[in-house]
C-alpha positions, 0 to 999 in steps of 0.5 A: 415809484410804484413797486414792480409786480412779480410775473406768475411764473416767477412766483410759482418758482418762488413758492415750489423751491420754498415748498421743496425745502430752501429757505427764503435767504437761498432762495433769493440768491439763486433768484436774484431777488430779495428775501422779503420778497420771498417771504411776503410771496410765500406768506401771501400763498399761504394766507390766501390760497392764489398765487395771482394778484386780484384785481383793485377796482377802486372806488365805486363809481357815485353815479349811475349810467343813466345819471352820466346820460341825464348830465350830458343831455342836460349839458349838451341842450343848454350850453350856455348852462354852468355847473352849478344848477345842473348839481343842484337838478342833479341833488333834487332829482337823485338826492346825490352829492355830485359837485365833482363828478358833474363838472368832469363829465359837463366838460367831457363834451367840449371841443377845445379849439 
């Protein structure tokens, strides 16, 4: 289960009634929330600066625009064509290992009926 993400306002709460004084136990009981969260809240202000959750992008993505557009060319003019030779055009021609992402986006086009 994927842990519940705070609102801001709550978090600014949060870090004023700790900047006013109370402690994290007194806290979490008028907020209704536990103390460790109290504490990660107030901790994380203090190492960072933000109240405010960054964006996670995640892993970058391997392949560029224009290798997508090249694969789906590829595709759409051969349709008879497997994966496999378009990954071996694809590695000669940008020297790239693409084995997965080349099937997903070779099979994006394809109307299952």
């Amino acid at each position: 289960m994927a842990p519940k993400e705070l609102s801001e306002d709550l978090k600014k709460v949060i870090f004023n009634l700790h900047k006013n004084g109370l402690r994290y136990k007194i806290i979490g009981k008028r907020i209704h929330i536990s103390v460790n969260t109290v504490a990660k809240v107030t901790q994380k202000y203090k190492a960072t600066g933000w109240l405010i959750d960054k964006h996670r992008p995640g892993r970058s993505s391997i392949l560029s625009v224009r290798d997508i557009c090249h694969i789906q060319r590829c595709a759409m003019n051969v349709r008879r064509r497997t994966a496999s030779p378009l990954v071996q055009e694809m590695s000669s021609v940008s020297g790239k290992s693409v084995r997965k992402c080349e099937k997903r986006i070779m099979f994006s086009h394809v109307e299952w009926r």
